[in-house]
SENULUM-667947 format. One record per residue (C-alpha): residue number from 1; x, y, z. Coordinates in Angstrom, 3 decimals, m for minus. Each point is the difference from the previous one (the first is absolute). Layout:
// SENULUM-667947
GULO   n        x        y        z
GULO NUM        X        Y        Z
...
***
This chain:
// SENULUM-667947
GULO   n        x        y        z
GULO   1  m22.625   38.931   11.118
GULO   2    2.681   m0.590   m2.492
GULO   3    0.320   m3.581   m2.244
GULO   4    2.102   m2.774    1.906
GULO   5    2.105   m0.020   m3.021
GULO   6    1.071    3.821    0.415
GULO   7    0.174   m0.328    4.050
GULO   8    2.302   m3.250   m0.291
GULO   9    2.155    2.327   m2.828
GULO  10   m0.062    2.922    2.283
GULO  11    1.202   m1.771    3.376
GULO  12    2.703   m2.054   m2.116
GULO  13    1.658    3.254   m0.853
GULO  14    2.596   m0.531    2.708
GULO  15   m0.440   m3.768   m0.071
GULO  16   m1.151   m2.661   m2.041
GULO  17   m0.376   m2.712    2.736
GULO  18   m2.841   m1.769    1.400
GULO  19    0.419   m1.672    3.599
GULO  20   m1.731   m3.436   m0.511
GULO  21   m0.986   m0.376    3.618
GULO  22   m1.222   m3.707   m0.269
GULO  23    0.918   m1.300    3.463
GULO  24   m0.468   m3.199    1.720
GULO  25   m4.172   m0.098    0.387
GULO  26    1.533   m2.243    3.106
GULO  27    1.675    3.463    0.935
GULO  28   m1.837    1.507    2.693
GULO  29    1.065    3.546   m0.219
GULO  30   m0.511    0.823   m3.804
GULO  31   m2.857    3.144    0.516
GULO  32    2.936    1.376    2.471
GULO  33    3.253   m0.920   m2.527
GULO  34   m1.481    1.465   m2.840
GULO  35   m1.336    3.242    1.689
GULO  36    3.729    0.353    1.027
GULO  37    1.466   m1.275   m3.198
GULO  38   m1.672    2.826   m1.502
GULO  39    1.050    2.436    2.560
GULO  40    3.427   m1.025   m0.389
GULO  41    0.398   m0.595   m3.790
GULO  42   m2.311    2.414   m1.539
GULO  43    2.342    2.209   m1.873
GULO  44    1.761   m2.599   m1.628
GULO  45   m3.277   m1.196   m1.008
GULO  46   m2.973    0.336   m2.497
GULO  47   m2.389   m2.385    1.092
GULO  48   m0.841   m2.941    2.178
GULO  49   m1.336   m3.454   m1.449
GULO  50   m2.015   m2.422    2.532
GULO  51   m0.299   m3.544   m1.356
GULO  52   m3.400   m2.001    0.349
GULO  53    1.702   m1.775    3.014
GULO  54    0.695    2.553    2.212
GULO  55   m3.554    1.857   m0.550
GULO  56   m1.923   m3.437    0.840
GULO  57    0.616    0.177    3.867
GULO  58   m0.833    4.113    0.387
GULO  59   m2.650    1.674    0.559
GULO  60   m2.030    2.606   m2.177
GULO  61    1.273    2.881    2.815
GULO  62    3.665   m1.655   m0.421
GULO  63    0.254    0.267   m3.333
GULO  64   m1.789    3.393   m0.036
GULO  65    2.693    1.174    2.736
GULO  66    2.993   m1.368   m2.149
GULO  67   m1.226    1.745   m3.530
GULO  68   m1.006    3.649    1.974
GULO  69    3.910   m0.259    1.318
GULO  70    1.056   m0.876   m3.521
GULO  71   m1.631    2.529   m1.068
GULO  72    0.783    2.801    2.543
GULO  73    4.013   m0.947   m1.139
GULO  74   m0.931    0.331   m3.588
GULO  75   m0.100   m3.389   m0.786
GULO  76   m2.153   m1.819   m2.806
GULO  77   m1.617   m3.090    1.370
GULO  78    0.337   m3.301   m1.745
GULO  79   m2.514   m3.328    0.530
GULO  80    1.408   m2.966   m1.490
GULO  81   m2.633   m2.341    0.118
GULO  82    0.519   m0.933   m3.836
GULO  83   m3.978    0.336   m0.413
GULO  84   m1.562   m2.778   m2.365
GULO  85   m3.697   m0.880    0.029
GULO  86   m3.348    0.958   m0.612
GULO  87   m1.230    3.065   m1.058
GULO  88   m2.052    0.452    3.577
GULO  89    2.593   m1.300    2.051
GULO  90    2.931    2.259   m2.122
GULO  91   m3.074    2.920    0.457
GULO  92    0.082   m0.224    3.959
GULO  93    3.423   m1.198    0.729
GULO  94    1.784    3.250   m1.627
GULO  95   m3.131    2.428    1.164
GULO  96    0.952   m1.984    3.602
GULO  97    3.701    1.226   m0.480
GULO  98   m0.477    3.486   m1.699
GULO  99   m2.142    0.330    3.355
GULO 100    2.633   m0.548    2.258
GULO 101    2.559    2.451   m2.102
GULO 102    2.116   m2.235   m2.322
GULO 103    1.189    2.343   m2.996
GULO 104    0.623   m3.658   m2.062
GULO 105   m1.053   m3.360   m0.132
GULO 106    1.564   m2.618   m1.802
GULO 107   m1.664   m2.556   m2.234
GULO 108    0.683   m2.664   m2.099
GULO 109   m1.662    0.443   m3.334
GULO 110   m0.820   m3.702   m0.627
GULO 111   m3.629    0.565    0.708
GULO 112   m0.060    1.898   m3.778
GULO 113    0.198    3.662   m1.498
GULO 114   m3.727    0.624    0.831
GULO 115    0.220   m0.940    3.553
GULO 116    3.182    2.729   m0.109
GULO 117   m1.632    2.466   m1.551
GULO 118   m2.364    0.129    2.826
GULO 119    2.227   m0.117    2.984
GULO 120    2.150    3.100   m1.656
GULO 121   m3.083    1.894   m1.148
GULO 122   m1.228    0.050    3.726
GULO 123    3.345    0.740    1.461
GULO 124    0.231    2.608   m2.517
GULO 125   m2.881    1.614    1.335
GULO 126    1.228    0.297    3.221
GULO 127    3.516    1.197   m1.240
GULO 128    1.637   m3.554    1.158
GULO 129    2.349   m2.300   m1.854
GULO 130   m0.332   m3.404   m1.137
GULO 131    3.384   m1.921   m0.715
GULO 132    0.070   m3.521   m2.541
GULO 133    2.312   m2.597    0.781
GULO 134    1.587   m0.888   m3.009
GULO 135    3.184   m1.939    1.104
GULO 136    1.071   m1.123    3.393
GULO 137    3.353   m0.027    2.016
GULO 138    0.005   m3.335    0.970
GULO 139    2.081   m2.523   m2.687
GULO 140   m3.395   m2.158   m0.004
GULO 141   m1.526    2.551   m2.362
GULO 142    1.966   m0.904   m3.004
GULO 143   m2.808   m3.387    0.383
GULO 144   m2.917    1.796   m0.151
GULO 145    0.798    4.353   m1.097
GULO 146    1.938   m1.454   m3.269
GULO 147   m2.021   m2.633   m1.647
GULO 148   m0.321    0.807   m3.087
GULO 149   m4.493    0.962   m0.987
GULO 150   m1.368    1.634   m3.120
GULO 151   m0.957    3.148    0.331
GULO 152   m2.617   m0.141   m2.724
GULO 153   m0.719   m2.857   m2.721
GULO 154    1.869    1.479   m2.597
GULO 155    3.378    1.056    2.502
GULO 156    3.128   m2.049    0.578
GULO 157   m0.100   m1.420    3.897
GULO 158    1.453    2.718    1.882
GULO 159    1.176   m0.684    4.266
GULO 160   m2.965    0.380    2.239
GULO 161    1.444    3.123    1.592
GULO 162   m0.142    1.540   m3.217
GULO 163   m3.972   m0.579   m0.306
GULO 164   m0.187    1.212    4.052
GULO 165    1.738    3.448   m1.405
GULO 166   m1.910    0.449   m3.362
GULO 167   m3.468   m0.323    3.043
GULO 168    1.669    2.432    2.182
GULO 169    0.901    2.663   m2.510
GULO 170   m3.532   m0.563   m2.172
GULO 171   m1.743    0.843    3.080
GULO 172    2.212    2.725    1.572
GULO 173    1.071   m1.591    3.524
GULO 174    2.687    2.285    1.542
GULO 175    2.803   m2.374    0.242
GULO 176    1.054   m3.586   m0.224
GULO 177    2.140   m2.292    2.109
GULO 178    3.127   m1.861   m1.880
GULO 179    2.630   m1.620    2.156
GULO 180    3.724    1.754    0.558
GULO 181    1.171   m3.585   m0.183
GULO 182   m1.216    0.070   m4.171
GULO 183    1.466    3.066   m1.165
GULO 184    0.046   m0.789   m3.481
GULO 185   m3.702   m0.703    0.824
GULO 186   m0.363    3.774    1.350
GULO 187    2.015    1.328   m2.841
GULO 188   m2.605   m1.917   m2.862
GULO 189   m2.977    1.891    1.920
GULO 190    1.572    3.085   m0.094
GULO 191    0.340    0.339   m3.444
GULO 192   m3.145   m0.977   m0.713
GULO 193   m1.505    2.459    3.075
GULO 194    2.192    2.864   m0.567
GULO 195   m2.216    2.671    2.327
GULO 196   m3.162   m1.665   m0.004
GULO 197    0.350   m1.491    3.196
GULO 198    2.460   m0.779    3.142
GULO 199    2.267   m3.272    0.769
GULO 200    0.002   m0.863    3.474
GULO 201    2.892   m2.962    0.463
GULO 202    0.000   m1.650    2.842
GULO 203    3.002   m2.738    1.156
GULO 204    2.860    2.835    0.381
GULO 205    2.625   m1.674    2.338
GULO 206   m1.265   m3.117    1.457
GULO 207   m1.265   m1.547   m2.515
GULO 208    2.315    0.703   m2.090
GULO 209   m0.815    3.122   m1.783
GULO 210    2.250    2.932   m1.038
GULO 211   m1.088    3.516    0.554
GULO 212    2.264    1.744   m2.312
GULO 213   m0.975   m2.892   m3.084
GULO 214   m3.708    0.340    1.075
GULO 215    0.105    4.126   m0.378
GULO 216    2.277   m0.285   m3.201
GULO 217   m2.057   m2.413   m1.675
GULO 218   m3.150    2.285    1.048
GULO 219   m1.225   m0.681    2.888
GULO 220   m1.578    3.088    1.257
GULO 221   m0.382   m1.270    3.856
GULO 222    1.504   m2.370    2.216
GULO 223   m1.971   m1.614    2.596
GULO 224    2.329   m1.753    2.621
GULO 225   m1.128   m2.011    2.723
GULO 226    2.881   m2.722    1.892
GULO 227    2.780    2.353   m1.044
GULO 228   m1.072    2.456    2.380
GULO 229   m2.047   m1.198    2.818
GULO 230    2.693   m2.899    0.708
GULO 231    3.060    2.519    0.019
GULO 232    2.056    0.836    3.122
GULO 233   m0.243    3.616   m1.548
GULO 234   m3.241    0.603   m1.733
GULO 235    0.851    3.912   m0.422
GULO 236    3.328   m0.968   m1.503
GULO 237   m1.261   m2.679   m1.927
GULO 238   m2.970    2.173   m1.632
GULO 239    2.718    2.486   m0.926
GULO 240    1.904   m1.814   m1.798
GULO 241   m3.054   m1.241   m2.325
GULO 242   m0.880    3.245   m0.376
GULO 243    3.735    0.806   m1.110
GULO 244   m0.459   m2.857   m2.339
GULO 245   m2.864    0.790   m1.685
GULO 246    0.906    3.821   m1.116
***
């Protein structure tokens, strides 16, 4: 098997959008919307992102059955279950997911570079991806993603984000996650990224975020969620993105 990060480059060729299928957990037909999202929207697509919500009320064979359709559409499969905790619990939550056929998991690299390190070097090993968040969609994040921390004893204080990018380049995760709704945010990380790793942005649309600012600033995916699951037109609607963002 190839590296997530060359699979996710190779289906974004003709797309560089990520369906963020986070319905309702109330909704009682997700296993059977997202099998036919994916039918439906696949070519416009790259990937597929399920949030922590919508996994929590599926089984292990539902889960299984939505990445093996992914997959069989040549989609990259995304868990965002922003993974933060103890090396044992990090250990068998992601071998738990790489099990059922995510490509990606998402974590949140508050729990420290070492505890990173770990999570990529197994994913690595069985040619999956591991994605930092480093600044999120929501406005809230300015409280928390942009306080200002020293990144050694002798540094000026730099924003937190910037410490949560230094971890995710030092110890090679695949991507990292910075908001559409920041894109001078997305456009500091890039320069300091360059190749070394992907930006995912979430927040295109309904939240606010542009895809043609997100891709100019250097964003190199998209993941859009509301935009496209609440439109009259979803086919339409993906389209146009996709117009957007080449």
């Amino acid at each position: 098997m190839t590296k997530f990060k060359t699979r996710i480059n190779q289906s974004s060729r003709n797309s560089r959008i990520i369906l963020a299928n986070d319905y309702d957990s109330t909704n009682k037909k997700i296993v059977s919307q997202t099998i036919q999202n994916i039918k439906t929207l696949h070519k416009f697509l790259c990937g597929i992102k399920l949030n922590f919500h919508v996994l929590l009320p599926l089984g292990k064979k539902e889960i299984i059955r939505i990445n093996k359709t992914a997959h069989q559409y040549g989609l990259q499969t995304i868990a965002d279950i922003k993974l933060n905790d103890i090396g044992n619990t990090n250990h068998i939550t992601s071998k738990t997911l790489w099990d059922f056929g995510f490509d990606a998991i998402i974590i949140n690299p508050i729990m420290g570079p070492k505890a990173i390190r770990k999570i990529v070097t197994e994913a690595h090993k069985r040619d999956k991806g591991v994605i930092a968040l480093c600044h999120m969609s929501a406005p809230e994040a300015k409280a928390s993603y942009e306080i200002n921390v020293k990144l050694s004893k002798n540094s000026k204080p730099k924003p937190l984000y910037q410490l949560f990018l230094k971890w995710a380049i030092s110890n090679k995760a695949d991507g990292i996650i910075v908001g559409a709704t920041f894109p001078k945010i997305i456009n500091d990380c890039k320069k300091i990224t360059g190749k070394k790793l992907d930006i995912y942005s979430p927040g295109i649309g309904t939240q606010g975020g542009n895809a043609k600012k997100a891709i100019a600033n250097g964003s190199d995916f998209l993941i859009v969620g509301r935009t496209i699951l609440d439109s009259k037109d979803p086919v339409r609607t993906v389209k146009q993105l996709l117009s957007a963002s080449t």
